[in-house]
FIKOLZA-937526 format. One record per residue (C-alpha): residue in three letters; y, x, z. Coordinates in steps of 0.1 Angstrom, whole numbers, plus 5000, padded with zeros to 4 digits. Layout:
N
SITE   torlo     py     px     pz
SITE     ala      Y      X      Z
...
This chain:
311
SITE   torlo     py     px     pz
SITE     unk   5384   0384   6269
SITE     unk   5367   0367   6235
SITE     unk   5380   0337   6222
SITE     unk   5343   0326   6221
SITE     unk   5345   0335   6258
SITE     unk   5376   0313   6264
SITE     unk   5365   0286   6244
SITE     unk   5334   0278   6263
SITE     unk   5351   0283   6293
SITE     unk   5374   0258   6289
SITE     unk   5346   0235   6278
SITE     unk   5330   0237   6308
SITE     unk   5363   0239   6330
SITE     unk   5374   0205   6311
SITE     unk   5343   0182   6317
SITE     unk   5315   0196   6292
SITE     unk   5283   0204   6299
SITE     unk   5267   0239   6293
SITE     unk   5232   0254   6307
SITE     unk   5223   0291   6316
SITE     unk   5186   0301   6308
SITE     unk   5173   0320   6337
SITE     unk   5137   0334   6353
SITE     unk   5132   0316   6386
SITE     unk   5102   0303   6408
SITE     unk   5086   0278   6416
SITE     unk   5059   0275   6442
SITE     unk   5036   0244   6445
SITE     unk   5019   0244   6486
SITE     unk   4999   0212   6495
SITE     unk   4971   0206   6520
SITE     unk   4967   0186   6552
SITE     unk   4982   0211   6573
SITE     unk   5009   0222   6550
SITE     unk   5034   0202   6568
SITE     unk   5023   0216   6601
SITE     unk   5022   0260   6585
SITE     unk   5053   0251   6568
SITE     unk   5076   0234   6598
SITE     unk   5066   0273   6612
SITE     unk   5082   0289   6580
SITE     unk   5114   0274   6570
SITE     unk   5150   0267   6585
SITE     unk   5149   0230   6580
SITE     unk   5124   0204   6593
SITE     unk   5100   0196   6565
SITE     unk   5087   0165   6589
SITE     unk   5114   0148   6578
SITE     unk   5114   0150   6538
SITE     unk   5103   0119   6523
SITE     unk   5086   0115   6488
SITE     unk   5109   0125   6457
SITE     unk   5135   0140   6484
SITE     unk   5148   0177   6487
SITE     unk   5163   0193   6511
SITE     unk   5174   0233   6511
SITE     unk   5155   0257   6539
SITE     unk   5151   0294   6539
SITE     unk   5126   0317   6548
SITE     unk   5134   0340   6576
SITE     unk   5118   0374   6592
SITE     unk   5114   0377   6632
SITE     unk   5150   0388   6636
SITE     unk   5163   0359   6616
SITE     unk   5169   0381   6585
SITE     unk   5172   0361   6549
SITE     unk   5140   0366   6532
SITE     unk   5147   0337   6506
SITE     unk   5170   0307   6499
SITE     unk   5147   0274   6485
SITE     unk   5150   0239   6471
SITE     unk   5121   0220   6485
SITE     unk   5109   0192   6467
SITE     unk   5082   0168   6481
SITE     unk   5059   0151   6458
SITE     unk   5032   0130   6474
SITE     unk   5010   0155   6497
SITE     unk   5025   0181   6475
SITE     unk   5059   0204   6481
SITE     unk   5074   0226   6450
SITE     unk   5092   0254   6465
SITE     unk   5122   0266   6440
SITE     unk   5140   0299   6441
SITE     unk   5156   0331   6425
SITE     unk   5134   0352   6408
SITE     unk   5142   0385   6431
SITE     unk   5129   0364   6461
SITE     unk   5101   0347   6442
SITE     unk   5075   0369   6456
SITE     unk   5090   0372   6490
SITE     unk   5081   0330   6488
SITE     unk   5045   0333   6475
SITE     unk   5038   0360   6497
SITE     unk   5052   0346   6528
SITE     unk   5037   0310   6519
SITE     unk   4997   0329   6504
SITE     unk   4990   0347   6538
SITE     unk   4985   0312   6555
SITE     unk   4959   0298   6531
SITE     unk   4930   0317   6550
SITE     unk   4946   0302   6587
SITE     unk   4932   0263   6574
SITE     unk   4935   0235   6546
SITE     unk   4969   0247   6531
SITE     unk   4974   0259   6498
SITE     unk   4994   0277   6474
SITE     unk   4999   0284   6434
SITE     unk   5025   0299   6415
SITE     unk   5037   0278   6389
SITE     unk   5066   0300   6376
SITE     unk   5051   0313   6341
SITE     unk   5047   0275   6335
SITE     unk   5080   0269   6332
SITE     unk   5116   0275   6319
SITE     unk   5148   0273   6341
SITE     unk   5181   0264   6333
SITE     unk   5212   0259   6356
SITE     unk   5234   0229   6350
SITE     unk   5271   0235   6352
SITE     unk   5297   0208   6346
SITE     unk   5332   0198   6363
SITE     unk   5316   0163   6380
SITE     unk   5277   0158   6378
SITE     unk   5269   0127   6398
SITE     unk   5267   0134   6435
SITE     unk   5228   0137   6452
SITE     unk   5220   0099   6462
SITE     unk   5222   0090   6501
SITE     unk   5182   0098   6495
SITE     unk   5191   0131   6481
SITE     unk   5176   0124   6447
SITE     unk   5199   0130   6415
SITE     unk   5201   0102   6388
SITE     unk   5212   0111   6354
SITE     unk   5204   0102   6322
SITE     unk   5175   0111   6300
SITE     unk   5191   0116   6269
SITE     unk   5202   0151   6285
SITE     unk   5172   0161   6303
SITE     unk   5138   0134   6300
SITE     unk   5112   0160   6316
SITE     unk   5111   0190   6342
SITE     unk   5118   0189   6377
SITE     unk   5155   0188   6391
SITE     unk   5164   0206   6421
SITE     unk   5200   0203   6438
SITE     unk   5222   0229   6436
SITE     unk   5248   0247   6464
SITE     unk   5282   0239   6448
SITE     unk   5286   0218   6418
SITE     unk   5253   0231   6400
SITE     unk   5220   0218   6400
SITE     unk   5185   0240   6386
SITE     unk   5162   0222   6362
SITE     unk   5126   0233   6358
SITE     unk   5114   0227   6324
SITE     unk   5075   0225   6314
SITE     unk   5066   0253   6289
SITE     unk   5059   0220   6268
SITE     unk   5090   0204   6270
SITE     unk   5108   0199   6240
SITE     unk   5141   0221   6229
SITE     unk   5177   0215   6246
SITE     unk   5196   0195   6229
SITE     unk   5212   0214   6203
SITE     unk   5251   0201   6213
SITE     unk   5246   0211   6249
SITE     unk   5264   0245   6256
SITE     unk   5244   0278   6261
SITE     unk   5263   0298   6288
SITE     unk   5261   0333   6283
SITE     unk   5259   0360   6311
SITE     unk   5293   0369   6310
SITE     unk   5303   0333   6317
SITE     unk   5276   0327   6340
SITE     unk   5293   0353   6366
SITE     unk   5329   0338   6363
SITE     unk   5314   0304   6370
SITE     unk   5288   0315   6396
SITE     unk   5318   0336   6417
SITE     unk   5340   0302   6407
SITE     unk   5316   0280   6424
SITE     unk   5311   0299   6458
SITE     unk   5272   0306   6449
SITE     unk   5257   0338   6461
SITE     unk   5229   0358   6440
SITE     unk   5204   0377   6462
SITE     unk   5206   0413   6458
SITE     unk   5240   0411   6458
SITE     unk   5256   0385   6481
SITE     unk   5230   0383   6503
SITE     unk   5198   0400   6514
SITE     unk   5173   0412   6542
SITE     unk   5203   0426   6564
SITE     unk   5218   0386   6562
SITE     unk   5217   0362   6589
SITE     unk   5212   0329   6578
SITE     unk   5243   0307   6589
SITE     unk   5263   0334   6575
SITE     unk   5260   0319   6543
SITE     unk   5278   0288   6553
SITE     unk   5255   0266   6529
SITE     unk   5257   0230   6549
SITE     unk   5221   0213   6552
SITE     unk   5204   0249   6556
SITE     unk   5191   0247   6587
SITE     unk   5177   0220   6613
SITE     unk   5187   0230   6649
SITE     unk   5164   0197   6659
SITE     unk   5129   0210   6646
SITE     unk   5105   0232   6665
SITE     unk   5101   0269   6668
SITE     unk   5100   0291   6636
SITE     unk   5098   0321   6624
SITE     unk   5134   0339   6634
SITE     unk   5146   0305   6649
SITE     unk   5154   0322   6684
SITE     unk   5182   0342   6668
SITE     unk   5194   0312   6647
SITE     unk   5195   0292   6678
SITE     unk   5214   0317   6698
SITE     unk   5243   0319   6670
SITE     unk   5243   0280   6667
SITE     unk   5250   0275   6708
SITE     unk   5271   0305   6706
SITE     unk   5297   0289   6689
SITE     unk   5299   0309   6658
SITE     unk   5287   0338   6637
SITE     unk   5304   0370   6637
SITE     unk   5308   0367   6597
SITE     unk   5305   0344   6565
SITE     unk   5307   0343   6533
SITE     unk   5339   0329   6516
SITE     unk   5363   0334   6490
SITE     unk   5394   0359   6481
SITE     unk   5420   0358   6458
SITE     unk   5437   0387   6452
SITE     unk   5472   0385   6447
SITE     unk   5481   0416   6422
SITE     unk   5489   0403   6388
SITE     unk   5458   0399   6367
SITE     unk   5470   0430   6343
SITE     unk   5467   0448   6377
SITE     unk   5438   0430   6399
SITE     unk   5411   0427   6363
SITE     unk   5412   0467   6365
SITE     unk   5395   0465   6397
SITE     unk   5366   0446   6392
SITE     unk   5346   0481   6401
SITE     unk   5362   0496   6424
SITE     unk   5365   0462   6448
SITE     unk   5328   0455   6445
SITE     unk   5313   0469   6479
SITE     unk   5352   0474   6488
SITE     unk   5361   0473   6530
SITE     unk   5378   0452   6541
SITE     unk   5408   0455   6566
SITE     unk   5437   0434   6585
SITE     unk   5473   0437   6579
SITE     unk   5472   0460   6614
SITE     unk   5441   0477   6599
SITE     unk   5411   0462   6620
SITE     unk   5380   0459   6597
SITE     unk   5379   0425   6586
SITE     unk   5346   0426   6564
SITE     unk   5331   0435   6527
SITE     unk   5329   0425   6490
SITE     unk   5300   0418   6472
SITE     unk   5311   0399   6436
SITE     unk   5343   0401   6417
SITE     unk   5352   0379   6387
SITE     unk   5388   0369   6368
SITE     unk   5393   0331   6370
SITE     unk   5412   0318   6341
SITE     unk   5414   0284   6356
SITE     unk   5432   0301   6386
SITE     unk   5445   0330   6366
SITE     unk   5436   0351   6391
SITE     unk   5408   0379   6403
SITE     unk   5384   0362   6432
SITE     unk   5357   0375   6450
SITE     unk   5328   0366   6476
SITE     unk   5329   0385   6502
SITE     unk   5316   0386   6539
SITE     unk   5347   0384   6566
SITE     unk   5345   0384   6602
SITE     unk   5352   0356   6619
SITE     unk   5386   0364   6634
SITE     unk   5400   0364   6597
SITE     unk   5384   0333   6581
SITE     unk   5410   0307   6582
SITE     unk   5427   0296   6553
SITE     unk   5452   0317   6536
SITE     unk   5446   0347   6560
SITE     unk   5461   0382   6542
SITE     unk   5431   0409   6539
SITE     unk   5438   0446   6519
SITE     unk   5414   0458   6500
SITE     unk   5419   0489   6485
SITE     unk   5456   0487   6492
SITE     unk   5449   0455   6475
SITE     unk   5464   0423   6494
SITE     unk   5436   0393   6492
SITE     unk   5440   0358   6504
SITE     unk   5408   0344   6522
SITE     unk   5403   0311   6506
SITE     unk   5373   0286   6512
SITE     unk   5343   0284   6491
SITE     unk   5339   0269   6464
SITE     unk   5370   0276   6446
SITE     unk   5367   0253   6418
């Protein structure tokens, strides 16, 4: 590990701000019947976003497969649609086909602008409104979209002047501790097609109030069911770091298993957290398993389940 690397760790770790430069997208949909097509589309109930409000929502197929993860940001008659790049055209697409079913429709702003993700030990809190207030001498233009844990996206016009110079820039190696720290998935990786929705565990995901949409029938059934079979969370491994760091590899994709050897679920992102001073990973475990301080193997590895995030 660099000293650069440890340096702006700690930065960040102790209060400072830093920013990671990423390709995202962003989807503008407006119309009179947007609200109507959209309330079809997503998880949550766009009915009830008010102007300069966001909410999160996800796209879903027929069987309630994850198709895409947004921030959804109402403007006016107008809704900006924010995502990963690898699910950027799974949102135009899904969003384009209904432009020739009425007056509803869709551009993709993306190219226009540049993304950055916020990380910092205590930005402020969303508002009861779930706007974010903070002050323009870090950021005076772009669009802001609430983050899952402790992070928050910031779309930047193509215009917009430089980043302040002082503000640190997080490089991909950091990005991955921080992002496996903070208990948010990457798609492709954490999660894709073969997810069900509440298995993320993301609160304010879906609306079990609104109308029927698309995959809502399986969603429903999981919801009244009690529980899903499986969710994302958080493991610590309990080798010494000398030990557990050599794994990084071989645990990503790993099995998991009980201490009487009944599979228990499966890895998807391994970091070292010098905060903690230990290896952690996300990873998918079944239900039976999630409680706090449960003992997994992987590997002949022992792993403690812990709750997400973990800083």
């Amino acid at each position: 590990m660099s000293s650069n690397f440890e340096n702006d760790y700690n930065h960040i770790r102790s209060g400072g701000y830093g920013y990671y430069e990423q390709k995202r997208g962003l989807i503008a949909v407006w119309g009179k019947e947007a609200v109507q097509f959209l309330d079809g589309l997503i998880s949550n109930d766009v009915k009830t976003l008010e102007d300069g409000v966001q909410m999160l929502a996800a796209f879903l197929n027929a069987q309630g497969r994850l198709l895409a993860v947004v921030s959804v940001l109402r403007q006016g008659d107008r809704f900006l649609f924010e995502t990963e790049e690898a699910t950027r055209e799974n949102v135009f697409n899904n969003l384009f086909r209904f432009t020739y079913a009425g007056d509803f429709f869709v551009e993709d702003l993306s190219d226009n602008y540049r993304f950055i993700e916020l990380f910092g030990l205590n930005p402020p809190p969303p508002n009861a409104d779930g706007s974010i207030s903070r002050s323009p001498d870090i950021f005076d233009s772009g669009f802001r979209f609430m983050g899952r844990a402790r992070t928050e996206t910031i779309a930047l016009s193509n215009e917009a002047g430089p980043i302040r110079s002082d503000l640190l820039k997080i490089s991909d190696e950091l990005y991955e501790v921080l992002r496996i720290e903070s208990g948010i998935p990457k798609y492709g990786v954490d999660m894709d097609e073969t997810t069900i929705v509440p298995e993320l565990g993301i609160d304010g995901l879906i609306s079990y109030k609104k109308g029927c949409y698309i995959g809502q029938e399986i969603i429903a059934r999981i919801h009244f069911r009690g529980h899903v079979a499986k969710q994302l969370t958080g493991l610590i491994l309990s080798e010494p770091p000398a030990v557990a760091g050599s794994l990084t590899l071989e645990l990503v994709g790993g099995e998991l298993s009980s201490t009487q050897g009944k599979n228990a679920g499966r890895i998807t992102s391994v970091a070292f957290s010098p905060k903690l001073g230990k290896t952690i990973t996300l990873a998918f475990v079944r239900y039976d398993f999630l409680a706090k301080g449960t003992e997994l193997r992987a590997n002949g590895n022992t792993c403690i389940v812990h709750p997400l995030p973990f800083l």
